[in-house]
Each structure stands twice: as structure tokens, then as C-alpha cells.
LUMGU-861446 format. One record per residue (C-alpha): residue in one letter; x, y, z. Coordinates in steps of 0.05 Angstrom, whole numbers, padded with zeros to 5 digits, always signed. Layout:
<nodes>
aXYZ ...
</nodes>
This chain:
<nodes>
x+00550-00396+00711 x+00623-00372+00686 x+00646-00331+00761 x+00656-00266+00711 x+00581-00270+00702 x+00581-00273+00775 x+00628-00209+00782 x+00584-00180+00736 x+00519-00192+00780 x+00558-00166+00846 x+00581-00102+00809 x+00511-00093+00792 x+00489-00100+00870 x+00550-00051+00896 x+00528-00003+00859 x+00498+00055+00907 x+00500-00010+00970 x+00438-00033+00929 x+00451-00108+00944 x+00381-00116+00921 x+00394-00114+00861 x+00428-00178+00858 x+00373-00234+00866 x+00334-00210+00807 x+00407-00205+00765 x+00422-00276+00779 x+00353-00297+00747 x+00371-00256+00688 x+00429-00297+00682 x+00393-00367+00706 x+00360-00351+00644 x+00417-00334+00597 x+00450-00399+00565 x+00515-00402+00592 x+00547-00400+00519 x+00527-00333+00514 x+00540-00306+00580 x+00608-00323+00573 x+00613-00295+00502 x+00563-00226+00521 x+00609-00215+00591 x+00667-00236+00583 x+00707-00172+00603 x+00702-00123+00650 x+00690-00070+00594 x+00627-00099+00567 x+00602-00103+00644 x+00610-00034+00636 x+00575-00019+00583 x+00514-00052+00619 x+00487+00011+00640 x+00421+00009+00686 x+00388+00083+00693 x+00392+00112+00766 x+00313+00112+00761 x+00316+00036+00755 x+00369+00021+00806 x+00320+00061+00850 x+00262+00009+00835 x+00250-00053+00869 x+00272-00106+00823 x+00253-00167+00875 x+00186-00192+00835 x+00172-00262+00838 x+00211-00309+00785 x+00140-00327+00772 x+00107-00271+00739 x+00096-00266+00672 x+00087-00221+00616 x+00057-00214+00548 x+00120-00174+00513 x+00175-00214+00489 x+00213-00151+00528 x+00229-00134+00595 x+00237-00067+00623 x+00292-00072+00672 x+00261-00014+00710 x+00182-00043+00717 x+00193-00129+00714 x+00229-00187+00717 x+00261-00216+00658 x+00223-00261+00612 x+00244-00334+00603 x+00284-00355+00543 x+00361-00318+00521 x+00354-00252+00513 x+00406-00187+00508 x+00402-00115+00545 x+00401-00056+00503 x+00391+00015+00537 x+00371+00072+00524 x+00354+00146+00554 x+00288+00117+00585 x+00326+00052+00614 x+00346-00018+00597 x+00305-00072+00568 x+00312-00138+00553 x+00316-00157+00469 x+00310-00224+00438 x+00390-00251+00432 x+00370-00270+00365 x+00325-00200+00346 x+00360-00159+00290 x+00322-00103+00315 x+00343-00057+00382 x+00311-00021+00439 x+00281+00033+00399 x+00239-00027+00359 x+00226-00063+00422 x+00198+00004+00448 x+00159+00017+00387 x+00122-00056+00401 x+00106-00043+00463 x+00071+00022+00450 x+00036+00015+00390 x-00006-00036+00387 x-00050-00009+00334 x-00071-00054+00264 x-00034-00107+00277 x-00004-00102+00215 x+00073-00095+00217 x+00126-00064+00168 x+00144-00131+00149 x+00078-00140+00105 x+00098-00088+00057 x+00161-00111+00029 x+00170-00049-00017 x+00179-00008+00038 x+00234-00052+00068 x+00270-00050+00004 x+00256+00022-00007 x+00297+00035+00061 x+00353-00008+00042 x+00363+00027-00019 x+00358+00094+00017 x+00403+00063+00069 x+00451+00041+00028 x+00450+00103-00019 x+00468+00154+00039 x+00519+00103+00070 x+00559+00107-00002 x+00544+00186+00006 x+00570+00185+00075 x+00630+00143+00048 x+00651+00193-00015 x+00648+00254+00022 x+00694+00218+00080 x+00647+00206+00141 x+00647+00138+00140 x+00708+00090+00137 x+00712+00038+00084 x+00695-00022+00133 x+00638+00010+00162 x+00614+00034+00096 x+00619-00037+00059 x+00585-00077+00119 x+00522-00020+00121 x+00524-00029+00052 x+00524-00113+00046 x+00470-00110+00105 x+00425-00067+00060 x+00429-00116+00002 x+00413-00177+00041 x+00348-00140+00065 x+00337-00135-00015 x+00357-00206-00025 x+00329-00247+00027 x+00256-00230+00046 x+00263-00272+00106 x+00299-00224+00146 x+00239-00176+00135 x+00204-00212+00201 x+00251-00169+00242 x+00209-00103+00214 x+00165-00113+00272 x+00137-00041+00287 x+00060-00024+00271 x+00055+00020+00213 x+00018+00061+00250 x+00048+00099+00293 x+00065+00162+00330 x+00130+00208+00316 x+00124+00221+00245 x+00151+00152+00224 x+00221+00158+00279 x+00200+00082+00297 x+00193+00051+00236 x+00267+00092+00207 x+00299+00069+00277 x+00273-00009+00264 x+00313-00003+00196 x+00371+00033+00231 x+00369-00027+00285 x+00367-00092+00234 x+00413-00063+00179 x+00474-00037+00241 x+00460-00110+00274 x+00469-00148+00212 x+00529-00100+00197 x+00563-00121+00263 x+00542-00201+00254 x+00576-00180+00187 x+00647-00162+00230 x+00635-00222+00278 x+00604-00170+00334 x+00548-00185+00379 x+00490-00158+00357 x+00458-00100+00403 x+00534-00087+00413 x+00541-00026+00365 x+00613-00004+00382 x+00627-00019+00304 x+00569+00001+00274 x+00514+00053+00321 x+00435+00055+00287 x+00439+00125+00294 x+00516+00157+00292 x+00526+00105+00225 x+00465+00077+00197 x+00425+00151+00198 x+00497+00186+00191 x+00473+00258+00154 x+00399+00237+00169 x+00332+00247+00195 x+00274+00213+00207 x+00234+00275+00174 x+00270+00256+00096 x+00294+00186+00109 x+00220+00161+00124 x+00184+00204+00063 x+00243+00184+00014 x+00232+00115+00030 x+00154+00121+00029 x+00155+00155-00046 x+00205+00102-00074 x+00160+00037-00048 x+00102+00073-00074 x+00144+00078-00135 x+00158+00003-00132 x+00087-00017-00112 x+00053+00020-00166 x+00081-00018-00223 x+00040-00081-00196 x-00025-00031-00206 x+00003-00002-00274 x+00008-00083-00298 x-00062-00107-00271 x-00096-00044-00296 x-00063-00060-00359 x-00074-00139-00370 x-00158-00113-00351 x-00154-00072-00400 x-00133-00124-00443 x-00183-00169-00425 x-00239-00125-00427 x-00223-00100-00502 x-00214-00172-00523 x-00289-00177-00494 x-00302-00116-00537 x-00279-00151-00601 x-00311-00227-00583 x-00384-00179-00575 x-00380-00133-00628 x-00444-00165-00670 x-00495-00173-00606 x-00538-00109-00614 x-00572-00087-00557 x-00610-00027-00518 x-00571+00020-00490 x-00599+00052-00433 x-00596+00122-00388 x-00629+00137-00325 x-00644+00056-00327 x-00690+00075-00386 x-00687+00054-00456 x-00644+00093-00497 x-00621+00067-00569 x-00590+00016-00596 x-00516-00006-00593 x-00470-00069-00589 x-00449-00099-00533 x-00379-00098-00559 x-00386-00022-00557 x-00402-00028-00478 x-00347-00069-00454 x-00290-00024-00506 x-00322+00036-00467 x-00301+00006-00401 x-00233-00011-00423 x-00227+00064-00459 x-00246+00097-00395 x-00193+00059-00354 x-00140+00076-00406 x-00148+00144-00396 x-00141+00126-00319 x-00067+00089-00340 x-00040+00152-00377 x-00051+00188-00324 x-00027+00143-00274 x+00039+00133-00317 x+00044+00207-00319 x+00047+00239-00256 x+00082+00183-00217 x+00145+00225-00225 x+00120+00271-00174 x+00145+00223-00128 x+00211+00229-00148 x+00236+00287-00101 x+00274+00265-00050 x+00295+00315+00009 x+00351+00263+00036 x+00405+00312+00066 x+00344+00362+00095 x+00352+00335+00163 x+00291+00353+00217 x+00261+00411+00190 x+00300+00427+00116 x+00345+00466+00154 x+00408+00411+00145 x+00431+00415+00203 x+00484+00357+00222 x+00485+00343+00156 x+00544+00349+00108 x+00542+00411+00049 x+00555+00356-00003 x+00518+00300+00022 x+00448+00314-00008 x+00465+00316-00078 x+00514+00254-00060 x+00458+00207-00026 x+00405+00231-00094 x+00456+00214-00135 x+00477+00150-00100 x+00398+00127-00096 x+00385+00150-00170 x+00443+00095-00187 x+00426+00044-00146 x+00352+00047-00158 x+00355+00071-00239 x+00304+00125-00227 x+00318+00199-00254 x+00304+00227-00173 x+00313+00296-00153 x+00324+00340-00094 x+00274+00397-00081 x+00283+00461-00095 x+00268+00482-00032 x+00275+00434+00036 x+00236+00466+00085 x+00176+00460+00033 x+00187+00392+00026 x+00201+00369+00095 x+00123+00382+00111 x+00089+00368+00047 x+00057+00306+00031 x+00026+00337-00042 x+00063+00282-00073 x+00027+00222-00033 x-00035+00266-00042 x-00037+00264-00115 x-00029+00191-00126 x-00076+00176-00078 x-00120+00215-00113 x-00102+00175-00177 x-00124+00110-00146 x-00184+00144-00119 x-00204+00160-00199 x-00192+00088-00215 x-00232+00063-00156 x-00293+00099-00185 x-00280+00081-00258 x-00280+00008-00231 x-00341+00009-00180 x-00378+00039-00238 x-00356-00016-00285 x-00377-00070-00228 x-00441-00032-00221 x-00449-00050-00299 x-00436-00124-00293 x-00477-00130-00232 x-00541-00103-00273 x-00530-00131-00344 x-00521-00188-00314 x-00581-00191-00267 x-00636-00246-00266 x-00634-00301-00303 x-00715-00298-00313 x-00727-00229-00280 x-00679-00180-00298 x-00634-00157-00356 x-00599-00220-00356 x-00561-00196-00427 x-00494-00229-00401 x-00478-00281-00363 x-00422-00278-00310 x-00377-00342-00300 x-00411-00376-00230 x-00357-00386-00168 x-00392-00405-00114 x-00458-00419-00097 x-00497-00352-00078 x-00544-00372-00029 x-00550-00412+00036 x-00624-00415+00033 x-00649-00399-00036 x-00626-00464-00090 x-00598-00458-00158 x-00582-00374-00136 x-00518-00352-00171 x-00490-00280-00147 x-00443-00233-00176 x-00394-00242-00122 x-00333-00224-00154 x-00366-00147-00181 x-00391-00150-00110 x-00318-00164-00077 x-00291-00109-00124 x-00345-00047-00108 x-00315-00066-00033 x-00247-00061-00051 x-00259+00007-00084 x-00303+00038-00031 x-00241+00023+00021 x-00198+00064-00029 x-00239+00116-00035 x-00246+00118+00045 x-00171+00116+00045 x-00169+00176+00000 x-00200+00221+00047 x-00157+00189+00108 x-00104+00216+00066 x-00120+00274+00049 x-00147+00299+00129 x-00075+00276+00151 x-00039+00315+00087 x-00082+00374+00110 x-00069+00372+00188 x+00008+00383+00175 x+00036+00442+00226 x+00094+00489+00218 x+00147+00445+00194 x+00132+00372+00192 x+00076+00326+00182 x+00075+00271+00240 x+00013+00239+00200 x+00051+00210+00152 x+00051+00138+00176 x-00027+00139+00163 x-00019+00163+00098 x+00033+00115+00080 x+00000+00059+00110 x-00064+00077+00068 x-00033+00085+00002 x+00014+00026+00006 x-00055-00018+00028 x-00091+00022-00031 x-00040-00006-00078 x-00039-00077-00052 x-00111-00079-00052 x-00124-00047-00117 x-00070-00099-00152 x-00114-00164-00118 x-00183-00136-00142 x-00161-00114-00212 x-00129-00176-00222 x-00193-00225-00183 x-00241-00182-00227 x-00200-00208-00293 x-00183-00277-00276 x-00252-00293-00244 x-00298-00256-00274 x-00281-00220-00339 x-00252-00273-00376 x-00305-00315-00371 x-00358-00266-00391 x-00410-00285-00448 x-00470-00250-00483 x-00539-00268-00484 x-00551-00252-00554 x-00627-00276-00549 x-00645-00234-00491 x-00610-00171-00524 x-00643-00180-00584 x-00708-00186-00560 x-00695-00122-00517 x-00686-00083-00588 x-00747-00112-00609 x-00787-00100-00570 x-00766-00025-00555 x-00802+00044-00561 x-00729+00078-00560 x-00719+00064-00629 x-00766+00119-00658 x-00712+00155-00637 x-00677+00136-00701 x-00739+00164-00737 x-00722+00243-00727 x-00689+00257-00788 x-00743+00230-00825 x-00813+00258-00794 x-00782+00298-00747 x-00791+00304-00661 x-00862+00316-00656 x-00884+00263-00690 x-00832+00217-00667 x-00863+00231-00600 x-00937+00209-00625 x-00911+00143-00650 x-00879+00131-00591 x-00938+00147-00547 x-00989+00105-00589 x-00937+00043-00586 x-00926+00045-00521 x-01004+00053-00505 x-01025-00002-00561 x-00964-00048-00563 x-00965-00039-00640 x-00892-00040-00672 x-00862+00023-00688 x-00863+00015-00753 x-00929+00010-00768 x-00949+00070-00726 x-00901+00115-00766 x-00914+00093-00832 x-00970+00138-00818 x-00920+00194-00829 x-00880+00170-00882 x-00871+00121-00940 x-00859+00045-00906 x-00799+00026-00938 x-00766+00096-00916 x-00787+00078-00845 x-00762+00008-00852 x-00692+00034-00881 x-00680+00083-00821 x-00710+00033-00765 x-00640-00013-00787 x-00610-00028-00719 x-00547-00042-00746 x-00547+00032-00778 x-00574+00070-00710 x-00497+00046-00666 x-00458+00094-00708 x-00463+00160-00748 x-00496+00160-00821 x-00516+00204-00867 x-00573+00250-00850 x-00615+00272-00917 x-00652+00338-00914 x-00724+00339-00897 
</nodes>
């Protein structure tokens, strides 16, 4: 090892007479490649910089090389160092070890190490990353125009924020668990961390250095976790919804085309899973796709209730540490860069503990989920049978449906989509207990709700567009088994009111039902048989007429 890394280890041990110290040191640095050793310590000043808390020095560092450990980190203060090159970050708690090569810092590594939760990380919702870049980058031009920032440190926060936009790859450094506690400080301190890391491997710095660009004097310049976190949240939901808006829109689609292809099949329509009249089938499926276009609009409509931002609010709405000007600079700045017509609220304190916004649109996808179950429900029965049940359409057959029972065919894709729905609608009310347990002047739920609604719209895009692809498209009608449905109906004395009027109606439907005879030739009792034939049309009974006085 270069003999400044040696200094370095001695200086270290001095420190208090604590010449224990050094034994453990020198594995940290058996383990450092020399390369970077010599780059990382190469002065006195950056041995200086190494600063170990007092609690630490205090600790016995003197655990066997041997030991091992499940985090890629090592707390100077608890453990020996992990094998492989690594850098030391502190912080007020003490120093840890971080990946060389990890764009993200000590707050991150913390972050991992705590909350080990889903298992899902930030990195598997790349609309949030890029949400954060854009906020990022938006108050970093703020911070730039109103004179807090110098041009170089402006220009390489802003080029790190539009490589996190350009190259999905570096989103395997957002490494924190969506869940988590702290209102969301973890997952706004991971993008802090990779965006001021890639700014100083922008200037040729070490990374974890920070003396050119600091994650939270720089990066979150003017910010807080409190409207950096829910400005980023409200723009990927922004982003992520447009996937929904397009599946929603190509079902649609597909389910009016179905509309058109089955507008001749006539069959029973039923309520209460009774016979009820007569209709098409076409008429069926353009009611499915009509419901779910009201659903759209009002999607469409209220998603610019996500477009307040309260950037420049700070902790509690208050402002503090931030600039006068620097709200309506960073709005502006993210309005430009992201070509959305955002806003600042009218009042910040309001906004920095409401979530009404996430509330609403979770409550949009909640509608949908319903609209869609119901629909599934549909398929599921119309489909039923093939010798047993309605069996008056037939659903396209992807897999085999049974492991015991041959030839059995199941609805699986209706089936995979009522699942899909029921989690949203669980989701819903996740969202809505954490919206409601806000206190005083922040929400610290808001990582649940964002992780819910961001899943909600991931999920919600797969199932609309598996229930298109795999299932609607390939739908056909049974036009044999509908027919003989009609036929063999009592619900079409209905159509017989105008002409002998409820009363009887009721008689001819009791004596078919009892005797089997046909309709018709019970209530030609009542009236002349060619009138009874004319209003007993099925064609006629699907849509209004003309109704003659009795």
C-alpha cells in the first residue's frame, strides 16, 4: 500500500492514543485496490475529511477479518468492512462503508439497511425517477436564475438530471424501498445522492466526495423533502397515467368493434340472472365499451388536479430557507421542461399536508376497477358451459383449464383481470386510511400512497391491455345458443303489454311456463293472431316503436 495510505491508518490510531484502531484500518485498506487508495488519499486534506464519530472511535473495531455480513455496507461504528472496494461516507450517526462504484451516498445506504419492506425498489418505477430529474433539474435552473447556484454547478446538476432521463440503466442506483418511513426524506435523499455523484464524475471528482457538488446544500438547494417528494409523486402519476388513458382507450376500441361484428345475434337479456327481454349481443358488448368511456372522460378530466406543485414551500409551507422568488422560478422552470400548464397553490401550508390530489385519482382507478370486474363478471357467465351453461359466446382458449378434468377450458384471462381489480380497489382504501391519518402539517404516509397508486397504474395498464389482446379480440357469438334462448323464452310476453295489457300478459305467461305451450298460442286467446305475431317480432322488442292505443 502507497505509505500515505499508511499515514492515513496511523493518524487514524493517534487519534485519542486509540492505537486500536489501526489493525481493523489496515484491513479496510487490504481491501481497497491500491489504484484507488492512492487516488481516494492522496493528501493530507482528504485524510481529513475522513471523519470517524467519537462514538465509534470509542467502539472496539478489532472483529475478526472473518466475519461476514449480509449488507453491501459497513458501519464503521458496529463491523468490520466488507470485502470488495468500497468508499467512506459519514454522516451525523457515523461512517459507513459505500460501494466505490454506488451513485448513491450514506443516506441511501442507510435507507437499505432499515427498510427492508416489499422488496420492491424505486428503480421499478421509472416515472418516478424521471419525475425527480425533472423536478431536480427544474429547481437547479431556479436556483441558477435567481443567483444561488454558480453556472458550473448549475450545468453539471443539470446534465446529471438528463442522463437519469436518458439512460434507464443508471436507475439501478434508486435502491431504497418505496416504502418507507420519514415522509419520503429517503427516497428525495437517494435522488439528491445519484444526481450530486454523477455531477462530480461530471467535473472529474470522486464520487461520495461532494466538495463540488453536496446532495443537500446543491441538489435540494431551496428544498424540502415535504414538496420535492409530492411534486415528484403527482408528475409520475402524471406520466404513468397516459399508459392507462391509451389501454383504456385501444379496449374501448376493441370492445365497440365487437359491438359492430354482433349487432344481428339476438338474444335474452337478463336481470337478477332471470330472463328479461330480448336484445343483441352487439348491444351488450357497446354497453361495456359506453360505460368505460364515461370512465375515460373523467379520467382525462380531473388529472389536472395533479398539477399543483408546492416546490419552494419547504418543511411545513412556511418557506423557510427558501428564496422569495424561487417558487414561482422552479414552477415555471418544471412547466418548461416538462410542457405541462403546473401551478403553485394558493396556499402552502394546505398543500404541504394534503394528499386530496392522490386521493381523487385513486379514486378514478377505483371506478374503473369496478366497471372492469363487472365487465369480466359478464364474460365469465355468457361464456359459461359449453353444454351446461349460457355458453352464448365463446372466449379464445389459452391454456388448458384443468389438471385433472380433460378437454376443461377456463376463463382465465376475465379471471386474471377480476384479481387485478380487486388489488386496486384494496389499494384504494390503503390510500385513502393514509390520506386520512395526516397530522398537523405533513403527511409521513405518503410513500404508501404513492407506492399504491403508481402499482395501481402499472397494474391497471397490464390487465386492460392482457384482457384486449388475449381475450377480447378473439371473442365470438354463439348465434345458435342465443337464438334458441329467445325461443324458447317466457320474457317475451313482455312485448305483449301494449296490446292486451299486464294482467293478461301475466296469465299467458303463467300458463306457458306451466304447459310449455308457445306464447303465442296462449295469447291469441286475447287477441287477433296476426296482431300477436306482429308484436312478438324479436327484432322489433331491442329498441323503441310505436305504441298504438288500446
Amino acid at each position: 500500500h502507497p505509505p500515505r495510505a499508511y499515514a492515513m491508518t496511523f493518524h487514524l490510531g493517534r487519534s485519542r492514543g486509540l492505537l486500536r484502531n489501526v489493525i481493523p484500518a489496515l484491513r479496510v485498506l487490504a481491501r481497497w485496490d491500491a489504484p484507488n487508495a492512492t487516488t481516494t488519499l492522496a493528501s493530507s486534506a482528504a485524510a481529513k475529511r475522513v471523519e470517524i464519530s467519537s462514538a465509534a472511535r470509542e467502539r472496539d473495531l478489532t472483529t475478526s477479518a472473518s466475519s461476514s455480513t449480509s449488507s453491501p455496507h459497513a458501519d464503521m461504528s458496529t463491523s468490520t468492512a466488507p470485502r470488495g472496494p468500497h468508499r467512506l461516507e459519514s454522516d451525523i450517526i457515523g461512517s459507513m462503508l459505500i460501494p466505490r462504484d454506488a451513485l448513491y451516498g450514506i443516506a441511501t445506504a442507510r435507507a437499505m439497511e432499515n427498510y427492508d419492506i416489499t422488496g420492491v425498489k424505486l428503480s421499478a418505477y421509472p416515472d418516478f425517477i424521471r419525475a425527480f430529474a425533472f423536478v431536480k433539474k427544474a429547481c437547479a435552473r431556479a436556483n441558477f436564475e435567481i443567483g444561488l447556484l454558480p453556472r458550473n454547478v448549475h450545468d453539471a446538476i443539470a446534465s446529471s438530471c438528463d442522463e437519469l432521463l436518458k439512460d434507464d440503466a443508471l436507475h439501478e442506483h434508486f435502491t431504497v424501498d418505496v416504502i418507507q418511513g420519514g415522509a419520503g426524506t429517503s427516497t428525495n435523499m437517494n435522488a439528491n445522492e445519484v444526481i450530486a455523484n454523477l455531477a462530480q464524475r461530471r467535473m472529474g471528482l470522486p464520487l461520495g466526495d461532494y466538495s463540488a457538488v453536496c446532495p443537500n446544500d446543491h441538489v435540494n438547494l431551496c428544498q424540502s423533502t415535504n414538496d420535492a417528494y409530492p411534486s415528484a409523486a403527482k408528475l409520475a402519476v402524471v406520466f404513468r397515467h397516459t399508459s392507462v388513458v391509451h389501454a383504456l382507450r385501444e379496449l374501448i376500441t376493441s370492445l365497440r368493434a365487437k359491438g359492430d361484428q354482433f349487432g344481428g345475434v339476438i338474444k335474452m337479456g337478463r336481470t337478477q340472472l332471470q330472463d328479461a327481454v330480448p336484445m343483441t349481443l352487439g348491444q351488450e358488448f357497446h354497453s361495456f365499451a359506453s360505460t368505460l368511456e364515461a370512465d375515460l372522460a373523467f379520467m382525462q378530466r380531473n388529472v389536472d388536479q395533479l398539477y399543483e406543485m408546492n416546490l419552494g414551500g419547504t418543511a411545513i409551507g412556511t418557506s423557510i430557507c427558501a428564496d422569495a422568488r424561487f417558487s414561482h422560478e422552479a414552477v415555471k422552470a418544471l412547466s418548461e421542461l416538462t410542457r405541462l400548464p403546473l401551478q403553485s397553490p394558493k396556499d402552502f401550508i394546505e398543500a404541504s399536508s394534503s394528499t386530496s390530489s392522490f386521493l381523487l385519482f385513486s379514486n378514478i382507478l377505483r371506478r374503473v376497477a369496478v366497471k372492469v370486474s363487472k365487465i369480466c363478471n359478464d364474460l365469465r357467465l355468457l361464456s359459461s358451459g359449453p353444454r351446461c351453461g349460457f355458453n352464448e359466446i365463446n372466449l379464445p382458449a389459452v391454456a388448458p383449464g384443468s389438471s385433472i378434468m380433460p378437454g376443461k377450458i377456463n376463463p382465465v384471462i376475465p379471471e386474471v383481470t377480476n384479481q387485478v381489480c380487486f388489488q386496486i380497489m384494496g389499494a384504494d382504501q390503503t390510500i385513502a386510511t393514509a390520506s386520512e391519518a395526516a397530522q398537523l402539517q405533513l403527511n409521513v404516509f405518503e410513500p404508501v400512497i404513492v407506492y399504491n397508486l403508481l402499482n395501481n397504474l402499472k397494474i391497471m395498464t397490464n390487465a386492460l391491455n392482457t384482457l384486449r389482446t388475449k381475450c377480447v379480440d378473439g371473442i365470438t357469438a354463439n348465434e345458435d345458443a342465443c337464438k334458441k334462448s329467445v325461443d324458447n323464452s317466457i320474457g317475451i310476453v313482455t312485448a305483449l303489454l301494449p296490446l292486451i295489457g299486464y294482467k293478461k300478459a301475466s296469465a299467458v305467461a303463467k300458463e306457458a311456463l306451466e304447459t310449455g305451450a308457445p306464447v303465442a298460442t296462449i295469447a291469441a286467446k286475447y287477441a287477433p293472431a296476426e296482431k300477436v305475431k306482429e308484436y312478438l317480432k324479436v327484432e322489433a322488442m331491442t329498441c323503441a316503436g310505436t305504441i298504438e292505443a288500446r
